[in-house]
C-alpha positions in Angstrom: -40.2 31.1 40.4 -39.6 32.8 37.3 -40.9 31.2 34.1 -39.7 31.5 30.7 -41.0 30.1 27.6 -39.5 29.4 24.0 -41.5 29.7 20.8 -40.1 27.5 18.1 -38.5 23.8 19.1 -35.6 24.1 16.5 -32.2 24.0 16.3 -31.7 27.2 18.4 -34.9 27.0 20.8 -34.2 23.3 22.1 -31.1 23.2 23.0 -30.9 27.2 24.1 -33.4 26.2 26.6 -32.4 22.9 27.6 -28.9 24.8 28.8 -30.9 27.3 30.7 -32.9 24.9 32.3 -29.2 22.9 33.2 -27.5 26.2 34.6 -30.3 28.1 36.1 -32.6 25.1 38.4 -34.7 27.4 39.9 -36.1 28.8 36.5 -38.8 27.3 34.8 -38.5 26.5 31.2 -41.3 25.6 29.1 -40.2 24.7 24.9 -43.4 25.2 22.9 -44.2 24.5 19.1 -47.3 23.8 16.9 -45.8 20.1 15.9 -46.9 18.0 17.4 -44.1 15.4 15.8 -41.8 17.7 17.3 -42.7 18.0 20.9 -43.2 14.4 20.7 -39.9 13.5 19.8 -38.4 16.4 22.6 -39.8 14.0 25.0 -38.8 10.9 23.7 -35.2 9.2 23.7 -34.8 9.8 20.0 -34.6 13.5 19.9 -35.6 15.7 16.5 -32.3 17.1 16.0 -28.8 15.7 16.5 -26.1 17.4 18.2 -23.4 16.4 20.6 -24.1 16.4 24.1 -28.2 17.5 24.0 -29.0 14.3 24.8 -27.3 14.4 28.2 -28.5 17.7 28.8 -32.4 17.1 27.8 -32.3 14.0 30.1 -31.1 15.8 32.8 -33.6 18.5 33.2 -36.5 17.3 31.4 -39.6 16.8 33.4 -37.7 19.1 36.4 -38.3 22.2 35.3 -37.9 21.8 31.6 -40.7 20.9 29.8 -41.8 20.7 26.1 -45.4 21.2 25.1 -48.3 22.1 22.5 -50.1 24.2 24.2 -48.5 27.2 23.1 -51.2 29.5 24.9 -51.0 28.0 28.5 -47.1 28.5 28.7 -47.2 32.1 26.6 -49.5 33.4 29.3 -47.9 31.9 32.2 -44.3 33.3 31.4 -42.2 36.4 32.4 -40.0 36.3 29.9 -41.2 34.6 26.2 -38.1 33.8 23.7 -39.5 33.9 19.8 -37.3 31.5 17.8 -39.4 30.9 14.9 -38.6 30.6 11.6 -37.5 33.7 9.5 -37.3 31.8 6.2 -36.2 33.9 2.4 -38.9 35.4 0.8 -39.9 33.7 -2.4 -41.8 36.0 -3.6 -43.4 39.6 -3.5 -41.3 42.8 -2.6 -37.8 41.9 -1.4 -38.6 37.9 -2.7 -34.8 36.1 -3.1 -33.1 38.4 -0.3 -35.4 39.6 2.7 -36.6 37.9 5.5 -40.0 36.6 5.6 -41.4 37.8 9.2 -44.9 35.9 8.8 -44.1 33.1 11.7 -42.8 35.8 13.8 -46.2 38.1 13.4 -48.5 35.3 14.2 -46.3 34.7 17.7 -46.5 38.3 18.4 -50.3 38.8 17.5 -50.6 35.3 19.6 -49.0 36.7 22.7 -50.6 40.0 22.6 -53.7 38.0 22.3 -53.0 36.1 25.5 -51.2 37.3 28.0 -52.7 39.2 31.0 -49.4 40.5 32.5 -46.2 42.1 31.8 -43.8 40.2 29.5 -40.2 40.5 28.3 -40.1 39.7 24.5 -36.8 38.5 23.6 -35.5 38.2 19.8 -34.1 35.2 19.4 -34.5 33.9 15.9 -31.9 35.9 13.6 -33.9 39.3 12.2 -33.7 42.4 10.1 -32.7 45.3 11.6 -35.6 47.2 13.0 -37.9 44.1 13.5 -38.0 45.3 17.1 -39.6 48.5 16.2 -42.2 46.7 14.4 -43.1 44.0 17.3 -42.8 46.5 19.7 -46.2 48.5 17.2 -48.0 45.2 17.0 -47.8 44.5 20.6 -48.2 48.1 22.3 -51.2 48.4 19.8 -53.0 45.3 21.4 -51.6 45.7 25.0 -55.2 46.0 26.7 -53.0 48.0 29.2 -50.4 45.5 29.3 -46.4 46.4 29.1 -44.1 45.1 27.0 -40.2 45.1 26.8 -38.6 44.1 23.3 -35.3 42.3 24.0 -32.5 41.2 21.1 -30.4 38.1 22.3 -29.5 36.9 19.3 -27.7 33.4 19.3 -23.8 32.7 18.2 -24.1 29.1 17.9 -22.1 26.7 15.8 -24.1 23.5 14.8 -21.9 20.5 16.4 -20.4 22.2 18.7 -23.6 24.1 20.0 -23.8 22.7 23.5 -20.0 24.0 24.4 -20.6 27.2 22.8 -23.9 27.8 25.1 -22.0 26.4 28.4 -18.4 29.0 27.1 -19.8 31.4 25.0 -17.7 33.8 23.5 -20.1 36.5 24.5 -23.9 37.0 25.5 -25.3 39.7 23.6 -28.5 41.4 24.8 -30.2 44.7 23.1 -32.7 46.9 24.6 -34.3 50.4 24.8 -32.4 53.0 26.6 -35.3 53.7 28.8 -35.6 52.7 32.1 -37.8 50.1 31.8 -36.2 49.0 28.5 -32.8 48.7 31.1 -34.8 46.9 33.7 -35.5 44.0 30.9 -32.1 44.2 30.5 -31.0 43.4 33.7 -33.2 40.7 33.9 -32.4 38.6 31.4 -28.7 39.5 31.9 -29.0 37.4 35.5 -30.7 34.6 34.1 -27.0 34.3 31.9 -24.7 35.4 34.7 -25.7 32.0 36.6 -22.9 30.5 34.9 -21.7 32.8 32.1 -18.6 35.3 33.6 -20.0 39.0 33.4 -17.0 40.4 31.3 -18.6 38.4 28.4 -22.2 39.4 28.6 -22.9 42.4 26.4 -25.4 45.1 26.7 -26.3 47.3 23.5 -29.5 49.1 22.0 -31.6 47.1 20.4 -30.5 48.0 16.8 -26.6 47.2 17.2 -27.7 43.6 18.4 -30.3 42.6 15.6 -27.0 44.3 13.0 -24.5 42.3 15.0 -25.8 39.1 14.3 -26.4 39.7 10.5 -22.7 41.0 10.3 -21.0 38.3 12.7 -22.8 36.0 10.2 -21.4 37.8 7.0 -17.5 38.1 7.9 -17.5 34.5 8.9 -18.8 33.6 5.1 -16.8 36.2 3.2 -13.6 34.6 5.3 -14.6 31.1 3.2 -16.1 32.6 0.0 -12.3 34.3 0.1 -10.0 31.4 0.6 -12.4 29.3 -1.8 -11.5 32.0 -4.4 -7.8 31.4 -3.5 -8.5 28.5 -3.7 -9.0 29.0 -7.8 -6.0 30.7 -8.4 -4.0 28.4 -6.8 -5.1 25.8 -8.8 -4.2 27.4 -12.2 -1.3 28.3 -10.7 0.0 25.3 -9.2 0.3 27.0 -5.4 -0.9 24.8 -2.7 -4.1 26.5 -0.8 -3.7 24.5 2.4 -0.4 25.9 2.4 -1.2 29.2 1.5 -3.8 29.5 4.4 -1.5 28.2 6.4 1.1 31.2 5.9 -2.0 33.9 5.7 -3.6 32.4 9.4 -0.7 32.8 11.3 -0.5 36.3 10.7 -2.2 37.2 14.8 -4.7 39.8 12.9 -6.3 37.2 10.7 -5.9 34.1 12.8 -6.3 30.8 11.4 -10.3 30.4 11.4 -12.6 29.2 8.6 -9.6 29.8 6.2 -10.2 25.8 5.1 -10.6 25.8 1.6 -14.2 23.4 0.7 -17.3 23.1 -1.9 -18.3 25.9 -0.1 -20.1 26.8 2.7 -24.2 26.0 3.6 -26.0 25.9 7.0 -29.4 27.9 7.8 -27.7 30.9 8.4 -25.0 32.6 6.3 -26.7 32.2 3.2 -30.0 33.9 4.2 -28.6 36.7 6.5 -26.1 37.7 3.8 -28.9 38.2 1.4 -31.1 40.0 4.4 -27.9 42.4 4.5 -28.1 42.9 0.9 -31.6 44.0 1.2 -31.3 46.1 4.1 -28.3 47.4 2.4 -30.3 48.2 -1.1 -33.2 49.6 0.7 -31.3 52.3 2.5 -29.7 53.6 -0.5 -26.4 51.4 -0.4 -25.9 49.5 -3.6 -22.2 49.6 -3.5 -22.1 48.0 -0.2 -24.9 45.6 -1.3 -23.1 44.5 -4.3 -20.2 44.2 -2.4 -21.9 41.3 0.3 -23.5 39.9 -2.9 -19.8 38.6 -4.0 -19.7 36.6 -0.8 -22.8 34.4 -2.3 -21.5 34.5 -5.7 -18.0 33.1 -4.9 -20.0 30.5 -3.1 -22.2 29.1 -5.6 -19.7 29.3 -8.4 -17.2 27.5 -5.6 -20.1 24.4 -6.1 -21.0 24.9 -9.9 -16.4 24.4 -10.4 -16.8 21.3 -8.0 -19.2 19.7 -10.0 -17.8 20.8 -13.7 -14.5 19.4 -12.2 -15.7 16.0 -11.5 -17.5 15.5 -15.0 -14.6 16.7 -17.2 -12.4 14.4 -15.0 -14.7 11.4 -16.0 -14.0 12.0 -19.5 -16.4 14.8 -19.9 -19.9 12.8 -18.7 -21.2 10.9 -15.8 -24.6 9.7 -17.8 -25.3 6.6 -16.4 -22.3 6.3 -14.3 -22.6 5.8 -10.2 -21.4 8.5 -8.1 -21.2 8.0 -4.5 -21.5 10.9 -1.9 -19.9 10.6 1.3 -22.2 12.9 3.4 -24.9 15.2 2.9 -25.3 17.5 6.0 -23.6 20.6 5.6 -21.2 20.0 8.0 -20.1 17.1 10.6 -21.9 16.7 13.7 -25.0 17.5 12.9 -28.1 16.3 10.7 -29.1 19.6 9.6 -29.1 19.7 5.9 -30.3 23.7 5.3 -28.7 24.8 2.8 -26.3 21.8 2.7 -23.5 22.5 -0.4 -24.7 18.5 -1.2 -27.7 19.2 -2.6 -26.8 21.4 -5.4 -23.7 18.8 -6.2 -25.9 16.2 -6.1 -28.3 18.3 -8.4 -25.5 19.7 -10.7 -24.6 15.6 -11.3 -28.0 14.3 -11.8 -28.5 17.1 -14.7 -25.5 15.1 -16.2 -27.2 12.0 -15.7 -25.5 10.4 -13.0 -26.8 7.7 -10.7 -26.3 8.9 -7.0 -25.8 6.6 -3.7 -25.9 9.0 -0.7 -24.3 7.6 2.9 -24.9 10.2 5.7 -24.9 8.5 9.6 -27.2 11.7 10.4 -29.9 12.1 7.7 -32.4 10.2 7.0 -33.6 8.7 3.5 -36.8 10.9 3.8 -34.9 14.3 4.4 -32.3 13.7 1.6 -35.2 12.8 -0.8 -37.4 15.7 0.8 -34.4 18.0 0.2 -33.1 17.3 -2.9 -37.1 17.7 -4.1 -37.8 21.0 -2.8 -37.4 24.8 -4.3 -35.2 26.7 -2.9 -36.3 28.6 0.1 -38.6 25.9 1.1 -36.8 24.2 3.5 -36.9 27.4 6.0 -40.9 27.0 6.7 -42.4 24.8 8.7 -42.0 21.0 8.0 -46.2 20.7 7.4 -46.2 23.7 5.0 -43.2 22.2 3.3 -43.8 20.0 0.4 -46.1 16.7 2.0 -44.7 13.7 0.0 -41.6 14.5 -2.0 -41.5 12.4 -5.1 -38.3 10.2 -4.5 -35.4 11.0 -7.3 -35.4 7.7 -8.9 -31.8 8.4 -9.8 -30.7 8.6 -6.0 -30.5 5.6 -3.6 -29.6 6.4 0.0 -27.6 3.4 2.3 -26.5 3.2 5.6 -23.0 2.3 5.1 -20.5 3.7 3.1 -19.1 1.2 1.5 -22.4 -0.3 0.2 -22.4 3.3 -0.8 -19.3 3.2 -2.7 -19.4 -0.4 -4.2 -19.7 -0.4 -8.2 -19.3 3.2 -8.6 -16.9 4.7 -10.7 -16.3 7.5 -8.0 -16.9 9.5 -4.4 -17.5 12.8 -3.6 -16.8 13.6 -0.1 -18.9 16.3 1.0 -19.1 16.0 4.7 -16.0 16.4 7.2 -17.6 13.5 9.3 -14.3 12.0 11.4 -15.7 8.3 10.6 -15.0 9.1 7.0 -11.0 9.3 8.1 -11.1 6.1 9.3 -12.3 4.2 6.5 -10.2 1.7 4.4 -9.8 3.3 0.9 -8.1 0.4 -0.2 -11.3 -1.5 0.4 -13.6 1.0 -1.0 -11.0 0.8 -4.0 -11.1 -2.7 -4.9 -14.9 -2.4 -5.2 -15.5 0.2 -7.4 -15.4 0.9 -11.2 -12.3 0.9 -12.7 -10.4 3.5 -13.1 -12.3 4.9 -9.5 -12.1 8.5 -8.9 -12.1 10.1 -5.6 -13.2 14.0 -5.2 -12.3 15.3 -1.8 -14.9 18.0 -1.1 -13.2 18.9 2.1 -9.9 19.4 1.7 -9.2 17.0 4.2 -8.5 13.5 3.8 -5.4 11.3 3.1 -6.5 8.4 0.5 -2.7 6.6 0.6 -0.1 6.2 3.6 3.4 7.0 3.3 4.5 3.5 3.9 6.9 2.8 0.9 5.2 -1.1 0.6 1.5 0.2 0.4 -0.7 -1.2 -2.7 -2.6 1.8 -2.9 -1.3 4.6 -5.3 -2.5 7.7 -6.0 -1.9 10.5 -8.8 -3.2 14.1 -7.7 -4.2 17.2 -9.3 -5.7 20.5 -8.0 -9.4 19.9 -8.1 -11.8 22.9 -7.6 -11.0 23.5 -3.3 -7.6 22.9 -4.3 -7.5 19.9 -2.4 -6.1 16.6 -3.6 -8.1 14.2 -5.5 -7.3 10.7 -5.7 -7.6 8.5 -8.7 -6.9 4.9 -7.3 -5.0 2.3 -8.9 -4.4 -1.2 -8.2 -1.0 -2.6 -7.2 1.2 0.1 -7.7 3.3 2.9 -5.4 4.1 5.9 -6.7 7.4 7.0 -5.7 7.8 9.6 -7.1 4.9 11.7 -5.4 5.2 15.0 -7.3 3.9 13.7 -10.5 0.9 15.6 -11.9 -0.9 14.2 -14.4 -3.1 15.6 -16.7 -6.6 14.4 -17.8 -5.4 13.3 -21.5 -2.9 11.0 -19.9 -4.3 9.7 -16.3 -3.5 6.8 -16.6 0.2 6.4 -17.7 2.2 6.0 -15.0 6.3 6.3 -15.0 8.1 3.1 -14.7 9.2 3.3 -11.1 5.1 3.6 -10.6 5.2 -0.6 -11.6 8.3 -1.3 -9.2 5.9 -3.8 -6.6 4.5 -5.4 -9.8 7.8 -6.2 -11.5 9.5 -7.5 -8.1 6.9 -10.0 -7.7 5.5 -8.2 -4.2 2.0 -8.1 -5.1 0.1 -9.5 -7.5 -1.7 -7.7 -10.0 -5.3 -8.7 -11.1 -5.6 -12.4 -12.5 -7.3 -12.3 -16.2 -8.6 -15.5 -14.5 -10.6 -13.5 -12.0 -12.0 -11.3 -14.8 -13.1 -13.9 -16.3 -14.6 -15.7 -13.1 -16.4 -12.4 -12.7 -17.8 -12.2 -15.6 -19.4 -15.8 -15.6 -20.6 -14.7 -11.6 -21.8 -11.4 -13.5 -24.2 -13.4 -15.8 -25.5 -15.8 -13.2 -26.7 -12.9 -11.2 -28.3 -11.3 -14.3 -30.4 -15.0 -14.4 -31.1 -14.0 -11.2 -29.3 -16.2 -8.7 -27.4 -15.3 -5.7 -23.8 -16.4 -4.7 -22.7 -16.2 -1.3 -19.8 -14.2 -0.4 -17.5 -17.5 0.1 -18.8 -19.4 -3.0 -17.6 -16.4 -4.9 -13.7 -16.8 -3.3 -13.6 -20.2 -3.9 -15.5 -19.4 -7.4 -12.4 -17.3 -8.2 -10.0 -19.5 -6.5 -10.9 -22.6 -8.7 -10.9 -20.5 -11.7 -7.2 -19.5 -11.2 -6.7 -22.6 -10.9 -8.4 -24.7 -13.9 -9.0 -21.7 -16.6 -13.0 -23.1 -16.3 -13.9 -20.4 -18.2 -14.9 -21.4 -21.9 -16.5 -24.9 -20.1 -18.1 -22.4 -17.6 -19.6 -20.3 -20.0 -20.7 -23.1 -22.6 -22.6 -25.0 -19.6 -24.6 -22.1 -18.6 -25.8 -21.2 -22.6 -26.3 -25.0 -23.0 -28.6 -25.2 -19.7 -30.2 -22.5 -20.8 -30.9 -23.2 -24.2 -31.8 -27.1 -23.3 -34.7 -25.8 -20.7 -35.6 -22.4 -21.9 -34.9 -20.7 -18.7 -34.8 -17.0 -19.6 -37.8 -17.4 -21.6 -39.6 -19.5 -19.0 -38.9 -16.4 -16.5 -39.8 -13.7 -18.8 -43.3 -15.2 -19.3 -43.3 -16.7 -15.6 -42.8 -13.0 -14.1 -45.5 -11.6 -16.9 -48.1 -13.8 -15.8 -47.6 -13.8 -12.1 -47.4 -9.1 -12.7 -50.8 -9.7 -14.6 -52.3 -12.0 -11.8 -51.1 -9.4 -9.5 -52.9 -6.7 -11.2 -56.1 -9.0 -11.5 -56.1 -9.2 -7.2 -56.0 -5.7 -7.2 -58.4 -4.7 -9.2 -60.7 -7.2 -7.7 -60.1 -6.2 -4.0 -59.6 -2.0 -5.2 -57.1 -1.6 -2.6 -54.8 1.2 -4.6 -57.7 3.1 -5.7 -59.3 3.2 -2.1 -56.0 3.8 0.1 -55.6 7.1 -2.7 -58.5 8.2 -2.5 -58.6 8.4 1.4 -54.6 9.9 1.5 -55.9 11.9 -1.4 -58.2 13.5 0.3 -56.6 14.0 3.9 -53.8 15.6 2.2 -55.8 18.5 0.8 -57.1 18.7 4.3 -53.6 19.4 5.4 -52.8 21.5 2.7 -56.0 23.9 3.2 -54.7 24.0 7.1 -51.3 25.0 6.0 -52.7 27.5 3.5 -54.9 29.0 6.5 -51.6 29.4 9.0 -50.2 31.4 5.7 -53.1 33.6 5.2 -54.5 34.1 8.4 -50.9 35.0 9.7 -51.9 34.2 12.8 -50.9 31.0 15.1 -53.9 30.4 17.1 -56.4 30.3 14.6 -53.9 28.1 12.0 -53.1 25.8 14.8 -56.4 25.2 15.6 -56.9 24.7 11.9 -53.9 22.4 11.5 -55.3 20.2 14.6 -58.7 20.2 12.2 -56.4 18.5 9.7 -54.6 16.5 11.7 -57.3 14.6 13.1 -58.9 14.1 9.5 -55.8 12.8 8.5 -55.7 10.3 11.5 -59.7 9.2 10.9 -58.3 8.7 7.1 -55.6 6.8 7.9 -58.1 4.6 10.2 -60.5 4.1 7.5 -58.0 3.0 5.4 -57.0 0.8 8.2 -60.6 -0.8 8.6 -61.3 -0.5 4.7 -58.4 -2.4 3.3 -56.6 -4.2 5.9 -58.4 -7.6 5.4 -58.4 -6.9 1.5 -54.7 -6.1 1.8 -53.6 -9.0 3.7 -55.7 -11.5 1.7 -53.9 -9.6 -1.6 -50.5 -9.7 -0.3 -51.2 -13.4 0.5 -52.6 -14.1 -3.2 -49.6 -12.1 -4.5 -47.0 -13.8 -2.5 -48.2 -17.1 -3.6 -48.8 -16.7 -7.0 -45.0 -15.3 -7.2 -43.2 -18.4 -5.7 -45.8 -20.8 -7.2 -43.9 -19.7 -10.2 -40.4 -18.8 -9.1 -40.2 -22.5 -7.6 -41.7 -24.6 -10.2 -38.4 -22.3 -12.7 -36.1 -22.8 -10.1 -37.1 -26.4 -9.3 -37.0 -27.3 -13.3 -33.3 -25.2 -13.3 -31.8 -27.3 -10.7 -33.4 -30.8 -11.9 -31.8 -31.1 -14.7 -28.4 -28.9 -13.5 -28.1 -31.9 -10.9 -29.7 -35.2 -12.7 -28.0 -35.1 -15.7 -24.1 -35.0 -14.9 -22.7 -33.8 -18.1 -18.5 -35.2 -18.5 -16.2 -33.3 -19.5 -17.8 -30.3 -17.8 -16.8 -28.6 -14.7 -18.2 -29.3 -11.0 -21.7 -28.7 -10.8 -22.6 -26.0 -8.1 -25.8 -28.1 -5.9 -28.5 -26.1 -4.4 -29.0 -26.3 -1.3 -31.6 -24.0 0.1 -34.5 -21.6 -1.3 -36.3 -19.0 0.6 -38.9 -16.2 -0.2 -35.8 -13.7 -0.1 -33.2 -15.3 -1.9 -31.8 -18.4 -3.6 -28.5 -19.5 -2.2 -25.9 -21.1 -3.9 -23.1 -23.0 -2.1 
């Protein structure tokens, strides 16, 4: 039985593999990685990455003949044929730092195998490298053979995140580089028959080794320049009032230029076009090519200033500033269908609005709280080296929250950025999203591909447009009003005058407009929550609806600065909170539970660090991994002192806290609602009673 193995459990090596192992049954396949998170969660049901279809395919083959494991040395020296799909991050510093590719990881696995193996192997290229990167393997290998042979393969992979699984089972074409020798041919054919199990032969290509590592790095570079180009149509059109979905349109169905990546967007992110364009730079500059170099440079210039426009756009929409004002983002992976966030355009919008001052909420249904934080924290180039030699704890931007639904996401703010194509963002009910956010709400279509209002002639929900910086649409909401007349443009000194016809439901007596009432309802809800009760969802309808109907406003308000005047409440809570924080502080100082858990973390953190360090210096996997296992199981024995040292203290703490805290809460609350309920005051509106008081919340009917 033949037996491959894959270095590197990423986005390319896992599900590569996993297809293999699916199309070729009698191969086995063994995915291999230092992280030990990683292979974990490769053999779990909740798989490290996220892409349609892997799931199905992993279940399928795994523990058949497709197997994920850490013992990188076993399966290296059991395989015929070893894939290499490690990480070829940026430089960030030293010769070439900001454009070429940092070939560290993919030393290490090439010293490793020499070190190793004890027969012949095919070497295959599958991570994306420089040109010539075979060459120096192939030196590295042949000069620690111990009389072993080596073939150096290039196979690099054409794979779209989100659609990755179809485009492995139809690929466009299989490309495979190799010497021109006949051994080098040999290799060739060999891992050409592990493809033609199910991919036609007419698509598998056979080159030398240096047209395969350039066609990858070029593939990559027209597929960018196609966006950088219709982004900076995209420009023009908007200062010249041209449409650019219209305009790309006519241009893609011209049959040379096709329709393709000619959506104009914030611009374009991903692990790949980004860094190969500026690896093609390099190579360029190096062989004495600056014109061309400069002329590939464009592609990432267009794309960051496509990012920097989206980002001025939306603050000098909002009147110039954002300070203090909540923007919600609709997605943060750089495109649908996928969690990866490498290079995601979201993270230097997110960035560009937090130097503004602006209070972010982030709703992604792929990335996690931890990534988003983890991402938005980092340098760049970080994110392209191994999770444990990325930063360990990211400090959380206190000025982002991130939710799990996107209307929680969007509630209070005064506007959305969508800047993720995810279909469930189609689907969702503006009109909702509208009614609870800050008014006027602004919506900033990142996409260039989303419909805010319907066509129907009796819909509540109007819209005025303007080119924003994809020339796409964005949609300021208003309330209760159609715009007939749907060619009106309006400019930022007069957004919000609307021509008559614009009013035509609110004059006929269709739909009613917001009841000063309900403002005012609001606002008394508004300052009960600041005195920190909580109103149920159906308290506040009838709240309102009772309002509308009686005008209980003054009353309303005078009752609630009378009560608290009469009993002192605010004060009582200000100096009730201050004692029980002190007493808090006073338990943990007595029990030392913060200094002792730090000191412990502390400490196993550096552990980690020094391992990490090691894998960098050493350049060389085996010894680093054994290092990193070093750390790993000092950080486990920290983590279990910690465990032993502080769980009682922490337990009899939290209980002295939590007690202390409602002690004091109750005996407020308690006062609050004795004299709200014993002392009926006439001429005053219905009292509200309480009914029910938990450690989470207290509930008013």
């Amino acid at each position: 039985m033949v037996k491959i193995c894959c270095i590197g459990a990423g986005y390319v090596g896992g599900p590569t593999m996993a297809v293999i192992a699916l199309k070729c049954p009698s191969i086995e396949v063994a995915v291999v990685d230092i992280s030990v998170t990683r292979i974990a969660a490769w053999n779990s049901d909740q798989l490290p990455i996220y892409e349609p279809g892997l799931e199905d395919v992993v279940k399928q083959c795994r523990g058949r003949n497709l197997f994920f494991s850490t013992d990188v040395e076993k399966h290296v020296c059991e395989a015929d044929i070893i894939f290499v799909s490690v990480n070829t991050p940026t430089k960030t510093r030293g010769l070439g730092a900001g454009k070429a590719a940092d070939l560290t990881y993919w030393e290490s696995a090439a010293r490793m195998i020499a070190d190793v193996s004890k027969s012949d192997k095919i070497v295959v290229e599958k991570s994306t490298v420089p040109v010539k990167t075979a060459e120096a393997i192939e030196k590295i290998l042949t000069h620690n053979s111990k009389g072993i042979s080596y073939q150096i393969l290039s196979n690099p992979e054409f794979l779209a995140e989100g659609t990755a699984i179809q485009d492995l089972f139809n690929p466009d074409r299989v490309l495979i580089g190799g010497r021109e020798t006949p051994e080098g041919q040999k290799a060739v054919q060999a891992l050409k028959e592990v493809y033609a199990n199910w991919v036609p032969e007419d698509r598998i290509i056979t080159t030398n080794l240096w047209s395969a590592e350039l066609s990858k790095l070029a593939a990559n570079a027209f597929l960018a320049q196609r966006i950088s180009s219709v982004n900076a149509i995209s420009a023009l059109c908007e200062a010249t009032g041209a449409n650019v979905a219209e305009v790309a349109y006519a241009v893609g169905k011209d049959s040379r230029i096709g329709p393709k990546f000619l959506n104009a967007s914030v611009g374009f992110g991903g692990s790949c076009f980004q860094k190969d364009i500026l690896n093609l730079v390099y190579i360029c500059a190096c062989n004495g090519l600056p014109e061309v170099a400069n002329y590939w440079k464009q592609v990432i210039k267009i794309n960051d200033y496509q990012k920097s426009r989206f980002v001025n756009r939306v603050v000098s929409s909002m009147f110039n500033t954002v300070a203090g004002k909540k923007i919600a983002v609709l997605g943060f992976a750089f495109k649908k269908d996928t969690g990866d966030t490498r290079e995601t355009p979201a993270v230097d919008v997110c960035k560009g609005l937090l130097g503004d001052k602006a209070k972010i909420s982030i709703y992604d249904p792929q990335v996690t709280e931890d990534q988003i934080q983890r991402d938005l924290a980092m340098n760049k180039f970080d994110w392209d080296h191994p999770i444990h030699l990325q930063p360990m704890s990211p400090t959380a931007v206190k000025e982002v929250t991130v939710t799990w639904d996107a209307y929680e996401a969007a509630t209070g703010a005064h506007a959305v950025c969508i800047l993720t194509e995810w279909d469930e963002f189609k689907r969702l009910d503006y009109s909702k999203i509208y009614e609870n956010m800050q008014k006027p709400a602004f919506i900033f279509d990142g996409r260039n591909g989303f419909s805010f209002c319907s066509e129907s002639e009796d819909t509540q929900l109007a819209y005025v447009t303007f080119r924003d910086s994809q020339g796409a649409e964005t949609a300021m909401l208003l309330t209760g009003a159609t715009i007939v007349d749907r060619s009106v443009n309006i400019t930022p000194a007069e957004n919000y005058k609307l021509p008559p016809e614009a009013y035509r439901h609110m004059l006929d007596g269709n739909s009613s407009p917001t009841n000063e009432a309900v403002k005012k309802a609001e606002d008394v809800v508004s300052g009960m929550l600041a005195k920190g009760f909580v109103l149920s969802k159906d308290a506040l309808q009838r709240a309102k609806a009772f309002d509308e109907q009686h005008q209980l406003l003054s009353t309303a308000s005078a009752t609630v600065v009378s009560l608290d005047q009469r009993i002192g409440l605010s004060e009582k809570l200000s100096t009730g909170m201050a004692m029980v924080s002190g007493k808090v502080r006073e338990v943990d100082e007595r029990y030392q539970v913060t200094e002792i858990t730090r000191s412990a973390l502390a400490s196993a953190e550096q552990t980690a660090t020094n391992a990490g360090s090691a894998i960098m210096s050493n350049r060389y996997v085996s010894t680093g991994a054994s290092w990193l296992s070093s750390a790993l199981g000092k950080v486990m024995k920290a983590a279990e002192d910690v465990s032993i040292l502080t769980k009682e203290k922490v337990e009899k703490a939290e209980e002295e806290r939590k007690q202390l805290f409602w002690d004091e809460r109750r005996g407020m609350v308690s006062e609050y609602a004795k004299v709200h309920l014993d002392e009926p005051l006439s001429n005053e509106p219905p009292t509200v009673p309480v009914y029910s008081m938990d450690e989470q919340t207290l509930r008013i009917a």
